[in-house]
ZANU-429393 format. One record per atom (N, C-alpha, C, CB): residue in one letter; x, y, z. Coordinates in steps of 0.02 Angstrom, whole numbers, padded with zeros to 5 digits, always signed. Glycine has a CB too. Layout:
REM ZANU-429393
AXYZ
...
This chain:
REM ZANU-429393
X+06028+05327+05392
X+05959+05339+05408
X+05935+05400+05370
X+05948+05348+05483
X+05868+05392+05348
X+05851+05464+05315
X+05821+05481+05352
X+05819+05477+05254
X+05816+05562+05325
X+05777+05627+05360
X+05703+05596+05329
X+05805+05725+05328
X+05669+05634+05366
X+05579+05667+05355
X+05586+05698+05295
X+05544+05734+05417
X+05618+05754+05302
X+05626+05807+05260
X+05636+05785+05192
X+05677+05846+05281
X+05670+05737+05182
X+05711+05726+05117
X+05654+05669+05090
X+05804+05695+05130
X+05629+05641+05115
X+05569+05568+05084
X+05520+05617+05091
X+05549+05478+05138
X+05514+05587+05001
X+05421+05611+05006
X+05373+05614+05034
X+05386+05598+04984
X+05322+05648+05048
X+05256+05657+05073
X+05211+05583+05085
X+05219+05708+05019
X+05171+05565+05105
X+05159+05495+05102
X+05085+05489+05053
X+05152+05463+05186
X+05069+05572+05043
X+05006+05560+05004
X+05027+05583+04933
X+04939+05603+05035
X+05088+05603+04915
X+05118+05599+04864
X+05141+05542+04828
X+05156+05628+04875
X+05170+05509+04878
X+05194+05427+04850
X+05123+05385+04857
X+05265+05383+04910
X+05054+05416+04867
X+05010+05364+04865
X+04992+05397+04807
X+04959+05346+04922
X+04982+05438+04782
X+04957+05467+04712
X+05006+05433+04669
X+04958+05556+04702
X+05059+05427+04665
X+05091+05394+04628
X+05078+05322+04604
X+05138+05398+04652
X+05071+05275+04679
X+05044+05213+04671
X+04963+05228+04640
X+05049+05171+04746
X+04924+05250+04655
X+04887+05251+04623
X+04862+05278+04553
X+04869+05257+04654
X+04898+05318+04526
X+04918+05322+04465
X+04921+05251+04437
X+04980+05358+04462
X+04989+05217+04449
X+04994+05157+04417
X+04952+05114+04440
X+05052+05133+04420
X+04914+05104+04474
X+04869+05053+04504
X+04799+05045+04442
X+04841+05087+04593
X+04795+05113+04456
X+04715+05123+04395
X+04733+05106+04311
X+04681+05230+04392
X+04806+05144+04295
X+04829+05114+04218
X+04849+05047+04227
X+04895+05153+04180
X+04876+04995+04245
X+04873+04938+04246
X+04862+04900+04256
X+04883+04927+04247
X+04767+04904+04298
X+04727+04851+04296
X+04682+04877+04238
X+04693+04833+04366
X+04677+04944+04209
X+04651+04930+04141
X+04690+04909+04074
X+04620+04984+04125
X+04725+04928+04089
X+04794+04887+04025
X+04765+04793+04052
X+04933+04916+04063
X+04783+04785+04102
X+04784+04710+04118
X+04699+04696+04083
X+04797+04690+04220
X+04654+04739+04126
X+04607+04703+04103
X+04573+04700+04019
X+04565+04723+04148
X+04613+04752+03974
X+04607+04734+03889
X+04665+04704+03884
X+04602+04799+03829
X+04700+04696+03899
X+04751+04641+03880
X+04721+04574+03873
X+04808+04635+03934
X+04701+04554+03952
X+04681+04488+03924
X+04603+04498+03875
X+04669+04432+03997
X+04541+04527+03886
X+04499+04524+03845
X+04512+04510+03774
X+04472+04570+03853
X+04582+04551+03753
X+04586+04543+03678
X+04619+04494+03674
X+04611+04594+03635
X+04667+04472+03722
X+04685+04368+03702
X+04633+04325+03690
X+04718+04319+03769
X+04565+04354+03756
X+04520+04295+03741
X+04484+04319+03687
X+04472+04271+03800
X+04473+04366+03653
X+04447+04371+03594
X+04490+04364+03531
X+04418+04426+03596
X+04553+04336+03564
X+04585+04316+03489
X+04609+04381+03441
X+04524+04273+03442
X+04599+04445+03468
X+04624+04494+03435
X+04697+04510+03428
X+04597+04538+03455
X+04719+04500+03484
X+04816+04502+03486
X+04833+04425+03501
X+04861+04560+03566
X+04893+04412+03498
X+04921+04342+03510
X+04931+04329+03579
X+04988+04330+03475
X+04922+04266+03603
X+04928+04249+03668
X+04979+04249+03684
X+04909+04201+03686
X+04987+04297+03740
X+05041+04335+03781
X+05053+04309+03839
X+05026+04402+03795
X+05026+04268+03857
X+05027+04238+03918
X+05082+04167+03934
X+04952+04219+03926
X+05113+04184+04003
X+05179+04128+04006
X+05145+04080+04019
X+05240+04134+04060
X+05180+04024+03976
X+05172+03961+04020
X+05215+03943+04051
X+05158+03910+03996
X+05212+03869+04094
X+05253+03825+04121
X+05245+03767+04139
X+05273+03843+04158
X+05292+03724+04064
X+05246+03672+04050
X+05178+03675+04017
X+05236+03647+04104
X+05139+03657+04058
X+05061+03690+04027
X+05010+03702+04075
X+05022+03640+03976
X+05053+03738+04119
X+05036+03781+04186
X+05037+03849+04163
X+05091+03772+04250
X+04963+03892+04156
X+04976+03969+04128
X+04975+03984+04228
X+04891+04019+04054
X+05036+04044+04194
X+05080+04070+04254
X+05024+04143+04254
X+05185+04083+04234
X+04987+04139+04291
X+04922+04220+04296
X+04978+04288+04326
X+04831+04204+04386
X+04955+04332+04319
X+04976+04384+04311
X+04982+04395+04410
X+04924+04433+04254
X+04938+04397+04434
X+04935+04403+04502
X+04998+04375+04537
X+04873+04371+04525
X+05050+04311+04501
X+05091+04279+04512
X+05158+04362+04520
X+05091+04212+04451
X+05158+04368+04464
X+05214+04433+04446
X+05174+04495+04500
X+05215+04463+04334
X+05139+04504+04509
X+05124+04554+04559
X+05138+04547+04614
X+05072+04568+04564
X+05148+04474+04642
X+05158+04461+04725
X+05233+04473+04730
X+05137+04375+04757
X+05262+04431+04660
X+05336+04425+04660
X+05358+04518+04661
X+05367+04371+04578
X+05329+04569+04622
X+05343+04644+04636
X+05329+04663+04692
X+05312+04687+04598
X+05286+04641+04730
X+05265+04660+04789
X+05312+04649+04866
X+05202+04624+04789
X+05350+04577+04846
X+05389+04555+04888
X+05467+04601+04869
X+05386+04472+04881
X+05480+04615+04811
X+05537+04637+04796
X+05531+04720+04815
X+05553+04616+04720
X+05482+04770+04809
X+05461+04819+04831
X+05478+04812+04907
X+05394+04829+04810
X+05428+04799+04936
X+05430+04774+05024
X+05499+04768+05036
X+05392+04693+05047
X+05536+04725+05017
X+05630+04703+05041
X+05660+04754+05011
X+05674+04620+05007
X+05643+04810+04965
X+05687+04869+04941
X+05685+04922+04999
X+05657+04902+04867
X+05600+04931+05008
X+05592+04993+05057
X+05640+04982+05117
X+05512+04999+05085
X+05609+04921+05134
X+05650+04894+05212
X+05723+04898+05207
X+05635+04808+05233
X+05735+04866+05154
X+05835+04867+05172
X+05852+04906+05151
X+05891+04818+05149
X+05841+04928+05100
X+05877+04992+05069
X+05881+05063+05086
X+05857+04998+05016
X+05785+05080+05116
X+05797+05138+05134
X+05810+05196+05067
X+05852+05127+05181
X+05763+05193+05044
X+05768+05233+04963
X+05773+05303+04993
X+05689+05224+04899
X+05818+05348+04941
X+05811+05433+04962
X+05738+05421+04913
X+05892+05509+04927
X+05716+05488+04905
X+05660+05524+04873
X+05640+05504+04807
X+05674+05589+04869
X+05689+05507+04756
X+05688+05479+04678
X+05671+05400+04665
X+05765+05490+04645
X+05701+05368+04723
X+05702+05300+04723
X+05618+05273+04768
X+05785+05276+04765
X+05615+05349+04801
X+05531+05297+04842
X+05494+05320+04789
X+05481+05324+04939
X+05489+05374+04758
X+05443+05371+04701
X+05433+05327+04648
X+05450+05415+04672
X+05498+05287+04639
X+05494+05243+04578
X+05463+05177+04628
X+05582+05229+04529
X+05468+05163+04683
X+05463+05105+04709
X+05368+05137+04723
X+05530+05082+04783
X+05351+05165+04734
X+05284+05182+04748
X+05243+05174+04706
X+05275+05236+04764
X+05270+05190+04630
X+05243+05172+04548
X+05245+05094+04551
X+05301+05204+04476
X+05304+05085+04553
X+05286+04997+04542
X+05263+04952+04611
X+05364+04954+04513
X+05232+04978+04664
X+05195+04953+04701
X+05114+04967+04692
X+05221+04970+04757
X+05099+05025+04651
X+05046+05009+04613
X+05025+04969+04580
X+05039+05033+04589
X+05105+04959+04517
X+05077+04918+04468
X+05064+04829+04506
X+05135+04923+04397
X+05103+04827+04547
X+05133+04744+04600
X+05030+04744+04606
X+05211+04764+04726
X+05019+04794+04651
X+04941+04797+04666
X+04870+04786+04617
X+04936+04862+04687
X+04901+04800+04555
X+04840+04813+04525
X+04846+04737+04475
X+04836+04899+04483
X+04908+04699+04464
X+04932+04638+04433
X+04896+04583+04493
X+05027+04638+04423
X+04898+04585+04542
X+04870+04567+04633
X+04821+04559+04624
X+04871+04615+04697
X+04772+04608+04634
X+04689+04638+04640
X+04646+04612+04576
X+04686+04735+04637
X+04714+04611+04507
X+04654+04626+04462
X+04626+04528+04470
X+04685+04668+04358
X+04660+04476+04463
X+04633+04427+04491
X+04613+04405+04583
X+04672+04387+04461
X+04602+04442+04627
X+04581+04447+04679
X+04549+04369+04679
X+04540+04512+04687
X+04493+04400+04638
X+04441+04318+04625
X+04442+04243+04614
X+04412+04318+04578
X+04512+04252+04572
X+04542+04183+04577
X+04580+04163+04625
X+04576+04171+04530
X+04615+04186+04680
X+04648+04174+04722
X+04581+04184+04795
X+04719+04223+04711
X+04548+04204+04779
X+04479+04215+04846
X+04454+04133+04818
X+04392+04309+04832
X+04431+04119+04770
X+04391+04053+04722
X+04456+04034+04696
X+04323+04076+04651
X+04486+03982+04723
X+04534+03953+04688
X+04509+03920+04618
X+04565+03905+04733
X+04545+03923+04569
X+04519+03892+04487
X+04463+03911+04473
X+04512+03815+04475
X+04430+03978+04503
X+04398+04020+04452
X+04399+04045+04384
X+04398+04057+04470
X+04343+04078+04379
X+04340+04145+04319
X+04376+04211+04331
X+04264+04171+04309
X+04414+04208+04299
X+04429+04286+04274
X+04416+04340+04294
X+04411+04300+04226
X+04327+04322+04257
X+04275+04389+04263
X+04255+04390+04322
X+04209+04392+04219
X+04275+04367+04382
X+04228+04345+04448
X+04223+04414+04463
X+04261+04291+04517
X+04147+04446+04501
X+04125+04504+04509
X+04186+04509+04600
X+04019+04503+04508
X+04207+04478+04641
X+04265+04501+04681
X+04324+04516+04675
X+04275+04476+04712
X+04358+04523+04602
X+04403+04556+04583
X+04385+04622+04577
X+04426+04532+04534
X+04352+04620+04545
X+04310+04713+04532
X+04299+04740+04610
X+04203+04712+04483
X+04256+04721+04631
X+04267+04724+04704
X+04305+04754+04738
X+04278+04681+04724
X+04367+04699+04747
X+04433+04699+04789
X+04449+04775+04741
X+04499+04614+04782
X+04465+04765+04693
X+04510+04844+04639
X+04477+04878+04663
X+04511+04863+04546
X+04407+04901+04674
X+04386+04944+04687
X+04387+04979+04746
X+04349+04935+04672
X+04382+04928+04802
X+04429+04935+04882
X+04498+04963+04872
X+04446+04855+04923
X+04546+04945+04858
X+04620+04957+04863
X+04613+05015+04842
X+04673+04916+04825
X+04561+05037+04759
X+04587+05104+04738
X+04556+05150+04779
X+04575+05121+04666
X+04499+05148+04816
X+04470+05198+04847
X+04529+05212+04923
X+04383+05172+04864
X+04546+05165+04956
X+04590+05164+04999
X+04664+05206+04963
X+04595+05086+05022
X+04672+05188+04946
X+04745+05241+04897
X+04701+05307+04863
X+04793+05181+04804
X+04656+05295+04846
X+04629+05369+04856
X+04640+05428+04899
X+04578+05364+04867
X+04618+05393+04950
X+04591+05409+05003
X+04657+05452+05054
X+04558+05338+05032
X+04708+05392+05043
X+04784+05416+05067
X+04808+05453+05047
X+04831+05386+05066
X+04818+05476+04965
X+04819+05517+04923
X+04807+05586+04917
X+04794+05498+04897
X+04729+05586+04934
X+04703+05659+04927
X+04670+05678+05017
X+04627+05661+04853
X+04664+05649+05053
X+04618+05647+05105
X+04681+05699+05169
X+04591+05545+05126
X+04666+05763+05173
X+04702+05779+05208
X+04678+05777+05301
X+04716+05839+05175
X+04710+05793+05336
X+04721+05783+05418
X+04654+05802+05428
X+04783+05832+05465
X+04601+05762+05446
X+04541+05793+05488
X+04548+05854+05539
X+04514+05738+05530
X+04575+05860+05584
X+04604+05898+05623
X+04610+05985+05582
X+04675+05856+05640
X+04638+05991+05514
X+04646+06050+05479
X+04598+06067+05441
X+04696+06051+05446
X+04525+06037+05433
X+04490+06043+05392
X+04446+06109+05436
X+04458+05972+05369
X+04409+06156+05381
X+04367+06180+05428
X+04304+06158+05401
X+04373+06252+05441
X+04241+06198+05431
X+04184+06185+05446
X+04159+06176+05356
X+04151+06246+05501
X+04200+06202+05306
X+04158+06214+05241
X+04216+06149+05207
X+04157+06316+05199
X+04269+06146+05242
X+04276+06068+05202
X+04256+06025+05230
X+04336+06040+05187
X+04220+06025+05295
X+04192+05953+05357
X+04132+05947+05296
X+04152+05980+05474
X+04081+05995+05267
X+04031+05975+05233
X+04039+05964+05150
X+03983+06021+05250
X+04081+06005+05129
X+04129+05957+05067
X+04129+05892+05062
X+04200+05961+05071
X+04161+05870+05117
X+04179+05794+05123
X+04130+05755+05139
X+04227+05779+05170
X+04079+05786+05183
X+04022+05731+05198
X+03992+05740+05134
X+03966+05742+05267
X+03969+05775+05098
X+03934+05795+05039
X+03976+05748+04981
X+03937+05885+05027
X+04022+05757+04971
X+04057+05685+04931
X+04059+05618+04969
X+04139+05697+04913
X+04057+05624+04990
X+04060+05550+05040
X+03972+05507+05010
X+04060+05581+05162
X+03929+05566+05011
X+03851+05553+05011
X+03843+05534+04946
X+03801+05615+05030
X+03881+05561+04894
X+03891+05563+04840
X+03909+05500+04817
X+03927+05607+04829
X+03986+05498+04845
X+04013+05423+04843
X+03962+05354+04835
X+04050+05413+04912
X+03933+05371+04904
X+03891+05308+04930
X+03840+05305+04881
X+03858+05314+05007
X+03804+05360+04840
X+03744+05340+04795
X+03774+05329+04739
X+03686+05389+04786
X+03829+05354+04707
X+03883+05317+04658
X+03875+05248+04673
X+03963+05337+04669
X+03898+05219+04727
X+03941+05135+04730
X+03860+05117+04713
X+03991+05090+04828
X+03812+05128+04742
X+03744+05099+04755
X+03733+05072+04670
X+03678+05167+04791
X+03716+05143+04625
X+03711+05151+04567
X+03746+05102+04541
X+03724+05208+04548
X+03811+05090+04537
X+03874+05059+04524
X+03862+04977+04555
X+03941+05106+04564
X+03828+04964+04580
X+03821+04900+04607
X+03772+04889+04576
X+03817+04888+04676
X+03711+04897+04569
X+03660+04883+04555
X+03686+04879+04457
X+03601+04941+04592
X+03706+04920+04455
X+03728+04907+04361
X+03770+04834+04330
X+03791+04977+04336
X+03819+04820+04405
X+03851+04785+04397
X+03828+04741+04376
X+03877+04778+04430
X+03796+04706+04430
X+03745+04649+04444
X+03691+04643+04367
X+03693+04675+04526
X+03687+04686+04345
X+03613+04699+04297
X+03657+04667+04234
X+03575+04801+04283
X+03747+04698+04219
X+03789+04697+04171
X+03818+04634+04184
X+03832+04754+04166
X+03831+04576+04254
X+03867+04533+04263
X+03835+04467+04239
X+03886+04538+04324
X+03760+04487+04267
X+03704+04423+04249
X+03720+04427+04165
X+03599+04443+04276
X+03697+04479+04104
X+03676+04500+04040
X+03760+04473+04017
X+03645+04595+04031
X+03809+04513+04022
X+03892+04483+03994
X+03919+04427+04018
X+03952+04528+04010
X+03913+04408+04077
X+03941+04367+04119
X+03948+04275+04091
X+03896+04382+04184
X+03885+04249+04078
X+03883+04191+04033
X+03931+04203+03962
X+03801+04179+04013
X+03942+04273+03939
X+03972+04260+03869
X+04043+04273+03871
X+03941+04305+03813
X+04064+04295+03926
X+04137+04314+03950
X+04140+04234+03979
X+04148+04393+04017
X+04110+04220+04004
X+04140+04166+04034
X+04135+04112+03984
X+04109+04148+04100
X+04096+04116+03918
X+04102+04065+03864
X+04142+04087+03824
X+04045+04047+03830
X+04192+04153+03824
X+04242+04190+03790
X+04299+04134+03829
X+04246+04286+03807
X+04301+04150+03897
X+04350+04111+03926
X+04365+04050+03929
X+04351+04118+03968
X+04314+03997+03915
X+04319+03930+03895
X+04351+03915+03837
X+04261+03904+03891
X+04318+03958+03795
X+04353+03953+03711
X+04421+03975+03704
X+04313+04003+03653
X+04448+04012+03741
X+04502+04039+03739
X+04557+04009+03780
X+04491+04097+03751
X+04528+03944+03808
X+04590+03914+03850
X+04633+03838+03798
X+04545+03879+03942
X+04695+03826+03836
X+04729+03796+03786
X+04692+03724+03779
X+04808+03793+03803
């Protein structure tokens, strides 16, 4: 059995996952853009002539992560590495959200962005968000003051989306037609 003492912090090992969470749903997401634009070679597994999506290898990390923590019981070195690649399990997961929410969807579906954007704010959140309880009165308004912030961000951030999903959205998704086998 391990100590407290000896396993990392839990908002340490979420900075970690989220580290890898944010680099490899943007790796994932120019990865595929430049397949469907034909700029690098298609990287993508088949089987048969079943393309095997990436979200597939994320569940399978996700399940192998999960059965490590549980049986194994990692010291410190080992939850950090398992915390990195439960990012990456997450962000391989999330970054098609949309196709597994819309079975035999698009790609580009605006609830992948979405969902990534949920998970990362939540691992944010675990990350940096210390004990309410220890905050005082000049970080209680810190936090509401970013929080206010936040909320006219996402607003901003939604409204662009929508403006950028309608305007790209037909040509990504005629990128993605052209680009299938």
């Amino acid at each position: 059995m391990r100590s407290a003492s000896q396993f990392p912090p839990a908002h340490e090992l979420a900075r970690r996952a989220l580290f890898a969470f944010i680099v490899t749903f943007i790796a994932a997401r120019i990865t595929v853009f430049l397949i469907m634009a034909r700029r690098i070679p298609n990287l993508y597994f088949f089987l048969s002539d079943t393309h095997v999506h990436h979200l597939n290898y994320g569940i399978f990390l996700l399940a192998a992560v999960g059965a490590y923590t549980l049986l194994a019981t990692p010291g410190a070195p080992a939850a950090r590495r398992a915390a990195f690649v439960y990012g990456i399990a997450m962000a391989l997961t999330f970054d098609e959200f949309g196709m597994w929410l819309h079975l035999g969807g698009s790609y580009w579906q605006r609830a992948s962005i979405d969902a990534t954007v949920v998970v990362a704010a939540v691992l944010a959140f675990l990350a940096y968000a210390r004990s309410i309880e220890k905050f005082e009165a000049r970080h209680k308004r810190a936090f509401i003051a970013i929080g206010v912030a936040l909320l006219a961000f996402a607003a901003v951030l939604y409204h662009t989306s929508v403006y950028i999903g309608s305007a790209a959205g037909p040509h990504l998704r005629e990128l993605e037609l052209a680009s299938s086998p």
